[in-house]
C-alpha positions as CSV (number, residue, x, y, z in Angstrom):
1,X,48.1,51.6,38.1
2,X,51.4,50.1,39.3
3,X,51.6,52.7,42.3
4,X,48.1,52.2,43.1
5,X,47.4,55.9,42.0
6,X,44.1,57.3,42.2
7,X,42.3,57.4,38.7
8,X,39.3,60.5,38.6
9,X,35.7,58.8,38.0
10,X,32.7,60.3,36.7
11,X,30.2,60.8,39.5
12,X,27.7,58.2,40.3
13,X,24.2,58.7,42.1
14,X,23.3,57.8,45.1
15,X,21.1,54.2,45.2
16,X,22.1,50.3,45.5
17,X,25.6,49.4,43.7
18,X,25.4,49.4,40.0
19,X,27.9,46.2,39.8
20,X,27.4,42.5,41.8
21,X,30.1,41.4,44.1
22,X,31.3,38.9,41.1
23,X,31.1,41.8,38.8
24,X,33.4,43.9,40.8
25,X,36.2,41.4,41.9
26,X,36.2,40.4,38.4
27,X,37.1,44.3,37.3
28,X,39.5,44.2,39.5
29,X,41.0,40.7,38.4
30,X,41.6,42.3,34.9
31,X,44.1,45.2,36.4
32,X,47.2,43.6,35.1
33,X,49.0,44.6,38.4
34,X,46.3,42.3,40.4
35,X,46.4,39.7,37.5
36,X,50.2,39.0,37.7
37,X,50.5,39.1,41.1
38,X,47.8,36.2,41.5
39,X,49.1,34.0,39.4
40,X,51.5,33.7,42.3
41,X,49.1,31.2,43.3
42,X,47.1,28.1,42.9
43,X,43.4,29.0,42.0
44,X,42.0,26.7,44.9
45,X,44.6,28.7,47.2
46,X,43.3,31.8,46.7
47,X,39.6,33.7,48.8
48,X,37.8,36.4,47.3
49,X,35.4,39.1,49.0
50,X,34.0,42.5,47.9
51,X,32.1,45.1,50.0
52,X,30.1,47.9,48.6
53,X,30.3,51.4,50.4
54,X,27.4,53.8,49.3
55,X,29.1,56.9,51.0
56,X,31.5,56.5,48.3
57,X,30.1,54.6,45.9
58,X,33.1,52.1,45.6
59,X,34.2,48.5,46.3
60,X,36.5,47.4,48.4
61,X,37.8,43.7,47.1
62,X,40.2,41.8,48.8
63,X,42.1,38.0,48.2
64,X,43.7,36.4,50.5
65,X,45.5,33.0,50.3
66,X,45.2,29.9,52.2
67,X,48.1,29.5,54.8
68,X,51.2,31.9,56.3
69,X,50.8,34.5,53.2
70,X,47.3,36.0,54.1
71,X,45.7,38.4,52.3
72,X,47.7,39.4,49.0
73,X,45.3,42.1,47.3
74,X,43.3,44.7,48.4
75,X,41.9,47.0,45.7
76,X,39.0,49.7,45.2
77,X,37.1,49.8,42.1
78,X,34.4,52.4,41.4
79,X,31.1,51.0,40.8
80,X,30.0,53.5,38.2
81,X,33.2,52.9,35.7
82,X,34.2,49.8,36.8
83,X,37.5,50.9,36.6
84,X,40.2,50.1,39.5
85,X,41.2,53.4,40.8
86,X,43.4,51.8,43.7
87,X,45.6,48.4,43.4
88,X,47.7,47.0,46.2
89,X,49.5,43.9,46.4
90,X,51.9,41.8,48.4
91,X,53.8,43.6,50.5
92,X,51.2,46.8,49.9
93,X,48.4,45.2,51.7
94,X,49.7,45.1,54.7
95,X,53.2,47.6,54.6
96,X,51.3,51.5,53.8
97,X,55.0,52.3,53.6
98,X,55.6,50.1,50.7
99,X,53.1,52.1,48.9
100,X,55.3,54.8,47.2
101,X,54.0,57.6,49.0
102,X,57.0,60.4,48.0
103,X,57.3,62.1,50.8
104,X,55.6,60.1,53.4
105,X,59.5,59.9,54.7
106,X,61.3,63.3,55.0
107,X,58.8,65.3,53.0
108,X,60.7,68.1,51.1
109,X,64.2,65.9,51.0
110,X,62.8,63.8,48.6
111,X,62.8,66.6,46.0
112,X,64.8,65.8,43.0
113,X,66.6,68.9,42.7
114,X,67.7,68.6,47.0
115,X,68.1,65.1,47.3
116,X,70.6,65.8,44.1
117,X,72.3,69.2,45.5
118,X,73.2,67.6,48.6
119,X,74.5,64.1,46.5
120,X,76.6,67.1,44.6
121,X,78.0,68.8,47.7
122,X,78.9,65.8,49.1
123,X,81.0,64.1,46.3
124,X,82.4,67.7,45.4
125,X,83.7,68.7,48.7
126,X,85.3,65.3,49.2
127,X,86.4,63.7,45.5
128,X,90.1,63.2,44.4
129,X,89.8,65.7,41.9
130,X,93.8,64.9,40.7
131,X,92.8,61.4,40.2
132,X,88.9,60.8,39.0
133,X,89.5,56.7,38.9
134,X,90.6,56.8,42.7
135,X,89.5,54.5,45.1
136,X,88.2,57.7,47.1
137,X,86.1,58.7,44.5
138,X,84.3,54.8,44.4
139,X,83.9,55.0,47.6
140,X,81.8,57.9,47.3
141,X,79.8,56.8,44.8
142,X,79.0,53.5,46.5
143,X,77.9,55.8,50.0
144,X,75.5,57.8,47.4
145,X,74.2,54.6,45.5
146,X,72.1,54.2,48.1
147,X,70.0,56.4,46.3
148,X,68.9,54.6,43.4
149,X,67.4,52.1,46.1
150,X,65.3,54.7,47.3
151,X,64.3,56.0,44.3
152,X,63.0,52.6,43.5
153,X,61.3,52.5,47.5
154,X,59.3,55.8,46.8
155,X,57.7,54.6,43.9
156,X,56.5,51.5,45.6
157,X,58.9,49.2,43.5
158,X,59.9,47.2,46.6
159,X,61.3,44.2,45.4
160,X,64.1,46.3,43.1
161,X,64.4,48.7,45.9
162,X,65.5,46.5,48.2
163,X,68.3,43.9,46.6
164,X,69.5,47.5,45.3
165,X,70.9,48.0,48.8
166,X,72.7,45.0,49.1
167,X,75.8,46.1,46.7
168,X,76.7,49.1,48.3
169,X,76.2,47.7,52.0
170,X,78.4,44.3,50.8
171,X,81.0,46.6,49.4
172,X,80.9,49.0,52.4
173,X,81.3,45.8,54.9
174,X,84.6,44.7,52.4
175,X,86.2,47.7,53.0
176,X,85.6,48.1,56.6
177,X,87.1,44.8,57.1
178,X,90.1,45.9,54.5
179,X,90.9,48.9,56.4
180,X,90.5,47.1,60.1
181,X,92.4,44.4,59.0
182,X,95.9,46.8,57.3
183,X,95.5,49.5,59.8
184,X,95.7,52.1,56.9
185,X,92.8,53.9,54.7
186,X,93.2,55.9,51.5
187,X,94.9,59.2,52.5
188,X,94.3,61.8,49.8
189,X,96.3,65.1,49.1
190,X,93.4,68.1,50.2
191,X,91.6,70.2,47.6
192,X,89.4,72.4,49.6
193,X,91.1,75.0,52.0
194,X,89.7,73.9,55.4
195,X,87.9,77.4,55.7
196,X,86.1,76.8,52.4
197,X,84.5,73.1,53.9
198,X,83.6,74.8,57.3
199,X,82.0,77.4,55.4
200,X,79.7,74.7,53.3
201,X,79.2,72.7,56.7
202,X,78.2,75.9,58.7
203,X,75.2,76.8,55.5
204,X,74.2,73.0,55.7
205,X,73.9,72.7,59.1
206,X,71.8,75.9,59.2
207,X,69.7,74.7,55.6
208,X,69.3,71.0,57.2
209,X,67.5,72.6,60.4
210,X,65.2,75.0,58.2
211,X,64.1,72.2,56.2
212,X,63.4,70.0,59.7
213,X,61.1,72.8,61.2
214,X,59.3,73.5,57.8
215,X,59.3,70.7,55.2
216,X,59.3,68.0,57.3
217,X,57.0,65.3,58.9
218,X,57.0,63.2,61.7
219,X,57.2,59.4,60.6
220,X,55.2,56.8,64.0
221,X,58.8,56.6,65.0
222,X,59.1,60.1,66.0
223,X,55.7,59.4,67.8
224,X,56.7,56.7,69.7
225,X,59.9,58.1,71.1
226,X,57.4,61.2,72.6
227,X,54.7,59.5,73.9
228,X,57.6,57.2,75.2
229,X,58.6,60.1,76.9
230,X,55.2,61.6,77.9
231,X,54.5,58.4,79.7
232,X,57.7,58.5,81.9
233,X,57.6,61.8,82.7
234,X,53.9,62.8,83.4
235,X,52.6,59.5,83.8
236,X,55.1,57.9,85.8
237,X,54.9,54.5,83.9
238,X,57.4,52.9,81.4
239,X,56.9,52.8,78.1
240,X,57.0,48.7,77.6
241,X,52.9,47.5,77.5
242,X,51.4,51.6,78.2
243,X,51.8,53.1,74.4
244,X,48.1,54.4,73.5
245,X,45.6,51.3,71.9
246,X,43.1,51.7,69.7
247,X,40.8,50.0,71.3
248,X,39.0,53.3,73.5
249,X,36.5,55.3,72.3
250,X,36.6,57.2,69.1
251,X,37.9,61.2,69.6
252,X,38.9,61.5,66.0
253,X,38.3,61.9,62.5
254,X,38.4,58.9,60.2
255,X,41.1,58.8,57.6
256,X,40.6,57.6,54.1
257,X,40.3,53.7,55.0
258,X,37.9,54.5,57.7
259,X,40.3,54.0,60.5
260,X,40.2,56.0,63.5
261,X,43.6,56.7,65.1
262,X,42.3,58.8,67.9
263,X,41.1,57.5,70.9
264,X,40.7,57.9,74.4
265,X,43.2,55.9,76.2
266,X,43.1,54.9,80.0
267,X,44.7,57.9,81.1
268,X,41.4,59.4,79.9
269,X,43.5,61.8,77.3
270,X,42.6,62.0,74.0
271,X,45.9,60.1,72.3
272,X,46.9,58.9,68.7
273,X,47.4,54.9,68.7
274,X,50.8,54.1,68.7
275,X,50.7,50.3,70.0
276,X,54.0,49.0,69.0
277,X,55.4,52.2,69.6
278,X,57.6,50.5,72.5
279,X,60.2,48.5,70.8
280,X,63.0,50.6,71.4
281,X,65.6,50.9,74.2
282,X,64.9,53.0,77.3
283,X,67.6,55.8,76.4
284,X,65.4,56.2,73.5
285,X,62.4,57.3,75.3
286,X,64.7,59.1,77.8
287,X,66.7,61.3,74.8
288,X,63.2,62.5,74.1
289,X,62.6,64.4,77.8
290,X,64.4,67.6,77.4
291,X,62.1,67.8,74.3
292,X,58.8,66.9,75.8
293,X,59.8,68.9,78.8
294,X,59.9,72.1,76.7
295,X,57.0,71.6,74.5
296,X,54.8,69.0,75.9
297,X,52.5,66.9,73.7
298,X,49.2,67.4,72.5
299,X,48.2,63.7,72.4
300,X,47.9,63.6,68.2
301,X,50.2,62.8,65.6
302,X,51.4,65.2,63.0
303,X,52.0,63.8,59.9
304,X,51.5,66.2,57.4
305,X,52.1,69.6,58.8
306,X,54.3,72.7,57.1
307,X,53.7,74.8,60.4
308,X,57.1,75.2,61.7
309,X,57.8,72.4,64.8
310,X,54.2,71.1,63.9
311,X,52.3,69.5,66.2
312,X,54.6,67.3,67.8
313,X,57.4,69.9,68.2
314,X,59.4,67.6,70.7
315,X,60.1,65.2,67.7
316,X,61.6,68.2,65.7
317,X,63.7,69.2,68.9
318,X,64.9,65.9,69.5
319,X,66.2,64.9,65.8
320,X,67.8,68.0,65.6
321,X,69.6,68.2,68.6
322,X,71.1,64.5,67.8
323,X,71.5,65.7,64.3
324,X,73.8,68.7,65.5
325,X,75.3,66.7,68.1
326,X,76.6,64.0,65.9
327,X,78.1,66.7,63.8
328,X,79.8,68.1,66.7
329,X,81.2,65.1,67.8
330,X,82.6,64.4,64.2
331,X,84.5,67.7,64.0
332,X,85.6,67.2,67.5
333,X,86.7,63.4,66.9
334,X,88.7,64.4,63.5
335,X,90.4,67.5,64.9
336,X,91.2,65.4,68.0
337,X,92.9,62.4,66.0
338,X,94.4,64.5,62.9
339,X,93.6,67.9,63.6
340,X,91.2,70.6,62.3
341,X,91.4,69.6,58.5
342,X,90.1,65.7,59.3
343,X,87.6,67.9,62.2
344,X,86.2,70.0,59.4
345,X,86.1,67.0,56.4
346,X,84.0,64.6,59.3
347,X,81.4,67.2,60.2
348,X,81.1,68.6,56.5
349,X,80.6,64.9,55.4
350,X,77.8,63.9,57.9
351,X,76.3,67.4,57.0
352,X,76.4,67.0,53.6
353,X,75.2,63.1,53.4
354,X,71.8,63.0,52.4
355,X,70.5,60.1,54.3
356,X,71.8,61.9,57.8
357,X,68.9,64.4,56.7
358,X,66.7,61.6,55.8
359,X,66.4,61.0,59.2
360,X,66.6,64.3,60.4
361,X,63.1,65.0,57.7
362,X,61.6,62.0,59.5
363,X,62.0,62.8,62.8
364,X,62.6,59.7,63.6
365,X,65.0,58.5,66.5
366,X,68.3,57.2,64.1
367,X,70.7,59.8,65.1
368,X,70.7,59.1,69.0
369,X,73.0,56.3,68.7
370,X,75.2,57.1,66.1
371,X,75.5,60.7,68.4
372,X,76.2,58.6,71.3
373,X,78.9,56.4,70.1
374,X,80.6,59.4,68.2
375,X,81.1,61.0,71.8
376,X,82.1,58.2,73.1
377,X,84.9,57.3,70.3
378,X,86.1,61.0,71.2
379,X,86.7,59.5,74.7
380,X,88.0,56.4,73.7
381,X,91.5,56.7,76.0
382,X,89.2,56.7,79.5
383,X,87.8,52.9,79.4
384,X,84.7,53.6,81.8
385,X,84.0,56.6,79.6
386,X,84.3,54.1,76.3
387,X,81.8,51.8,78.5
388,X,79.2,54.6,79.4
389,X,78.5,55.7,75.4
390,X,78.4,51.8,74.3
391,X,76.1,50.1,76.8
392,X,74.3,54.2,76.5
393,X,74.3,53.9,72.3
394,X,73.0,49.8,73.3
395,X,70.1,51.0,75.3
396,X,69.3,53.0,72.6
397,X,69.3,50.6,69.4
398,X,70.3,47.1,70.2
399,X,72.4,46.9,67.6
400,X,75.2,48.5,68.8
401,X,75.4,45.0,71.8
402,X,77.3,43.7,69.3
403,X,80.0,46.1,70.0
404,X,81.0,45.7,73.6
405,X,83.4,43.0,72.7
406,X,85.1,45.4,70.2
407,X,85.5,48.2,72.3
408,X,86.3,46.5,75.3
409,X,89.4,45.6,73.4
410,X,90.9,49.1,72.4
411,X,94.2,49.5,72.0
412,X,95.7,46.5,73.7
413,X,93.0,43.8,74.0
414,X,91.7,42.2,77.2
415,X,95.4,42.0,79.2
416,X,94.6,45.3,81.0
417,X,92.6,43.9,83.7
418,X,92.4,47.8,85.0
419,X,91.2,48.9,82.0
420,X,88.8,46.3,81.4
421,X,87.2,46.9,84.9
422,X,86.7,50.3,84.2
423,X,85.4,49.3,80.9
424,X,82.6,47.0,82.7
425,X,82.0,50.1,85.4
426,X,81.1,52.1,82.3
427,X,78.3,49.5,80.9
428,X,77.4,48.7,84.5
429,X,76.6,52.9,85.3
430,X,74.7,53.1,81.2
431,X,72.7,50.5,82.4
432,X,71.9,51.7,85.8
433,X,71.0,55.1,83.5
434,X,69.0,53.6,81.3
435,X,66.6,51.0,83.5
436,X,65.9,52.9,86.7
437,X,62.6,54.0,84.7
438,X,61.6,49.9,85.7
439,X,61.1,51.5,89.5
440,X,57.9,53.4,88.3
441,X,56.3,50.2,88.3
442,X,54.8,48.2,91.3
443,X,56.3,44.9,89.9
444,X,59.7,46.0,88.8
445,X,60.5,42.3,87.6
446,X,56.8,42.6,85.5
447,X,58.2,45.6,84.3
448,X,61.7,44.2,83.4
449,X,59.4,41.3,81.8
450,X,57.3,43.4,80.0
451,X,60.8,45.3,78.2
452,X,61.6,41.9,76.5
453,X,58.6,41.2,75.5
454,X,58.0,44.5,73.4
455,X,61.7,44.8,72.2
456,X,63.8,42.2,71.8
457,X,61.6,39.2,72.2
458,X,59.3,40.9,69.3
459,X,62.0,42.1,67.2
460,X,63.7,38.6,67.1
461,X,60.6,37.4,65.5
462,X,59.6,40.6,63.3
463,X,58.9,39.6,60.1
464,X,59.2,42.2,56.9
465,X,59.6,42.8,53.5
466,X,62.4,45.1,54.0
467,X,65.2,42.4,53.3
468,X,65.3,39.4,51.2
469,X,65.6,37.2,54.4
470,X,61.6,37.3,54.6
471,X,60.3,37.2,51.0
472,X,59.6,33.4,50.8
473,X,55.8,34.7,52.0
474,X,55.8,35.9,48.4
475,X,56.5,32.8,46.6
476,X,60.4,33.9,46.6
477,X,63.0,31.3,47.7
478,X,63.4,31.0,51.5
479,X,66.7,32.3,52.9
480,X,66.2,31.7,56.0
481,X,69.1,28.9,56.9
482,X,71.3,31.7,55.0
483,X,70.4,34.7,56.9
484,X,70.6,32.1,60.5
485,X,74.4,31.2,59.2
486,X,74.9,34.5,58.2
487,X,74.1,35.5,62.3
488,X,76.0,33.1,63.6
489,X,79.4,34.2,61.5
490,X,78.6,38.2,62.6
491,X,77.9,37.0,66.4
492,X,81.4,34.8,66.5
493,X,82.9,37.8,64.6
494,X,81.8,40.2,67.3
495,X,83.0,38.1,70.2
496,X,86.4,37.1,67.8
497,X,87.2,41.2,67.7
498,X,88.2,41.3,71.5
499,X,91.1,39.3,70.0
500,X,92.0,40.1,67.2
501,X,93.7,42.1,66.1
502,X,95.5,42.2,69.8
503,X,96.2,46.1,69.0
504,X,93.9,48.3,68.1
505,X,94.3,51.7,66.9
506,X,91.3,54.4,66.6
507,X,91.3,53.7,62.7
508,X,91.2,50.1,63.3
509,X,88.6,50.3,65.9
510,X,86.4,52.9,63.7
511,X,86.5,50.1,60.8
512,X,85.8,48.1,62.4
513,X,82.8,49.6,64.3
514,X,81.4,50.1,60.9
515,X,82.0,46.6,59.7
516,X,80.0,45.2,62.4
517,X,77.1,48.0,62.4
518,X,76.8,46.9,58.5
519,X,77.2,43.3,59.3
520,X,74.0,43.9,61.4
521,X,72.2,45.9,59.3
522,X,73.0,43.1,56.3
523,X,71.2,40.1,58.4
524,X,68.6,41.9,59.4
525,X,65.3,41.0,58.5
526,X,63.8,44.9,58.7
527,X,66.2,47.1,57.0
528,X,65.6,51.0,56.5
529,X,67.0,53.6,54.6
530,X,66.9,55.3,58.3
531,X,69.8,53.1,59.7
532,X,72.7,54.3,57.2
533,X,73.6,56.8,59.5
534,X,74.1,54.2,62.3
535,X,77.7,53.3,60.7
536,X,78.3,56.3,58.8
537,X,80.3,58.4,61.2
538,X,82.6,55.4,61.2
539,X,82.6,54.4,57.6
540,X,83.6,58.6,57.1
541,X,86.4,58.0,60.0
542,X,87.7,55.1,58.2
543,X,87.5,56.6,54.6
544,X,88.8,59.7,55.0
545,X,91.3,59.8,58.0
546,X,95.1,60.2,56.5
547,X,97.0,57.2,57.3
548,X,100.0,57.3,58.7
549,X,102.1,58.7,62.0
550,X,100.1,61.8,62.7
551,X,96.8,59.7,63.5
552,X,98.9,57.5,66.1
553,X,100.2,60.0,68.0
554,X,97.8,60.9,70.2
555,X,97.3,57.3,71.1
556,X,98.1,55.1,74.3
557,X,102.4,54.5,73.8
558,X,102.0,50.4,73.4
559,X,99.3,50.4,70.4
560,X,101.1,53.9,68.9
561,X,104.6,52.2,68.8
562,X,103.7,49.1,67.6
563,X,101.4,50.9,64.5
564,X,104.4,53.2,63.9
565,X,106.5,50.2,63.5
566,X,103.9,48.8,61.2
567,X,103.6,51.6,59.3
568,X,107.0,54.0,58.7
569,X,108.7,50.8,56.2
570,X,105.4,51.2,54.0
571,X,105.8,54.7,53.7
């Protein structure tokens, strides 16, 4: 019963419920998951109701609690057994992805025996081997430890799932700042020939996409991103207050609950509900064209499918593509700044990482900005090219705003006024890229309106049970003035890195782009499993690129004689 799993019941006949209202809440009062959770409350806080339903000859009872918490249980007990064949509390009443469903994110990559193999190819293919009690080797372990969180997450244990991810995102954040603060990682002596790493990254890249097309599902994110799309491209409307209701008229089957997802939306098609499907940035919804272009949509949601591409083949197109693309850039970035051994160790790493194929199972949209900034820390000596991928990767997920400061700064601050321009050019053209879709509309300033009121002027507000920041609704302690100090430091941070340090170079400014990406993700009041791989190319860059002269010399002269001045005595 602590999962809410299903218990068989023997079959009941049809006629009037065999148990009274009272009878039934009080069967499911006695399930001990209900009975601790309740005494949460005050007695004269808390509202009971039960509702019989014939057609399956079981009772629906629900409690909710006077005030901001709302309802708190919602349970099904079978009226012939009187046992409680369904339990849900807290965050479970109203989160279905608090549940423990395994699978419901990624499918197939939750398997023990993959989830494990690819935690094993990735600490074998990059551990010091010579010494075991390395930092290197820590580090690794920390990057995989977010696996015992989700282990935790998939069986519906969400308040030890999530403080679980705090450790390795504190320690990761520590050593971000470490290494953008000396200017030198942890340079290890190789182990692998380079061919043997390209060979494991070529077989991953090829098993990662076999397991997208046919072990995979597409989570309301993937969803959202195509109808996103659909609705720009064949609609001619943006995305911000046109995502399909369900408020038209039924054109679907009922799911378990009794809710009907499909219905027929003022376009007059036939579309799943995906209402807050439009808090994401425009490139988002854009990233998904070339997909939607080439296979269209069929107007319902695949969840479930094992039919290669599924029924919403676009989503599968698009993560992959991002998914492949970030790996490209990696190799290209590492062979750029080191040479092909650092190229090969970056691409192996992000296809070897587990939670880079978590998002690639879920179809979700989580590798378009990590892709994005990647290519454009491959440009980083042509400033308006460093501007285009930023403001591009910020249009995408918001988080990566907080970077413009940092990246207008690389390699000798702001006292470039050339450089700087150029850098402004580049956000300027990303946004002109990214909001022309505001035209389609008759009021473009409704339009513009209508964005920040579905993205940023919701998400501001979200509330969740994915962090700690937002658990006082469950009788927790409120963090709130914490997590509101703890924004404030990460905002002056942010603007502080355009500073300091004055010189920057691409090791620096990859710690640092990972230290603010987890900073983020740390405050944040909806955390995911999905938004690891938004600082993991840089957390990899930082970890694993050999300190030293050969990193620098393919920099601008003034930051690469400075670090080599920094850096020869310490050798």
């Amino acid at each position: 019963m602590a999962n809410g799993d299903l218990v068989e019941t023997p079959f009941a006949p049809a006629g009037e419920a065999r148990l009274t209202e009272e009878e039934a809440i009080a069967a499911a009062f006695r399930a001990r998951k209900i009975e601790e959770w309740v005494s949460r409350y005050p007695e004269d806080e808390l509202r009971e109701e039960a509702t019989f339903a014939r057609a399956s000859r079981a009772w629906t009872v629900k409690v909710f609690v006077t005030g901001g918490a709302g309802q708190i249980v919602l349970a099904r007990v079978d009226d012939a057994s009187s046992r409680v064949t369904e339990a849900w509390t807290g965050p479970q009443v109203a989160w279905t992805m608090a549940r423990g469903a395994k699978g419901s994110f990624g499918r197939k990559i939750n398997n023990t025996e993959i989830w494990l193999a690819l935690c094993a190819a990735f600490f074998v293919g990059l551990a010091n081997w010579r010494h075991p009690l390395s930092i290197r080797n820590l580090d690794l372990l920390v990057l995989l430890s977010f696996s015992v969180s989700l282990w935790f997450f998939n069986r519906g244990e969400i308040f030890t799932s999530v403080p679980l991810a705090y450790p390795p995102l504190l320690y990761l954040f520590a050593r971000m700042c470490w290494i953008g603060r000396r200017g030198r990682g942890s340079p290890v002596a190789p182990v692998w020939p380079v061919w043997v790493l390209l060979a494991a990254t070529v077989f991953l890249a090829g098993f990662k996409s076999g397991l997208n097309t046919h072990a995979s599902n597409v989570i309301d994110v993937g969803l959202a991103s195509v109808v996103g799309a659909q609705r720009i491209v064949s609609d001619g409307e943006i995305p911000y207050g046109h995502m399909p209701t369900d408020e038209g008229e039924k054109c679907g089957e009922p799911n378990a609950d009794g809710y009907v997802r499909d219905r027929i939306q003022t376009n007059g098609r036939c579309e799943s509900a995906i209402e807050r499907g439009d808090t994401y940035g425009p490139v988002t919804y854009l990233a998904y064209v070339p997909g939607y272009l080439l296979y269209g949509w069929s107007g319902k949601w695949d969840r479930a499918s094992d039919v290669s591409f599924g029924n919403l083949p676009a989503a599968h197109f698009t993560a992959i593509a991002f998914d492949m693309l970030a790996l490209l850039g990696l190799g290209l970035v590492g062979r750029k700044f080191s040479g092909v051994r650092l190229g090969v160790t970056l691409a192996f790493a992000w296809a070897a990482y587990p939670f880079t194929q978590y998002v690639s199972n879920s179809n979700s949209n989580d590798a378009i900005m990590p892709a994005l900034l990647v290519w454009g820390f491959l440009l980083l000596s042509s400033a308006p090219a460093r501007g285009l991928f930023v403001g591009l990767a910020s249009w995408a997920k918001f988080a990566t705003l907080l970077l413009v400061p940092l990246w207008a700064s690389y390699p000798t601050g702001l006292r470039r006024p050339r450089g700087v321009r150029g850098y402004v050019g580049g956000l300027a053209l990303a946004a002109a890229l990214s909001f022309w879709i505001l035209v389609l509309e008759p009021d473009p300033l409704h339009a513009a309106r209508a964005f920040w009121d579905r993205t940023l002027g919701w998400q501001l507000s979200r509330s969740s049970p994915f962090s700690i920041w937002d658990w006082d609704q469950y009788r927790y302690p409120d963090l709130s003035l914490v997590q509101t100090v703890l924004k404030g430091l990460l905002l002056a941070g942010a603007v502080a890195l355009a500073f300091i340090p004055r010189t920057k170079t691409p090791l620096q400014l990859a710690a640092l782009t990972g230290a603010l990406l987890i900073g983020f993700e740390i405050v944040l009041t909806h955390w995911f499993y999905l938004y690891i791989p938004w600082f993991f190319p840089f957390v990899a860059f930082a970890l694993f690129a050999p300190a030293g002269v050969d990193l620098l010399r393919r920099q601008e002269p003034p930051a690469r004689d400075r670090a080599i001045r920094e850096l020869v005595p310490a050798r």
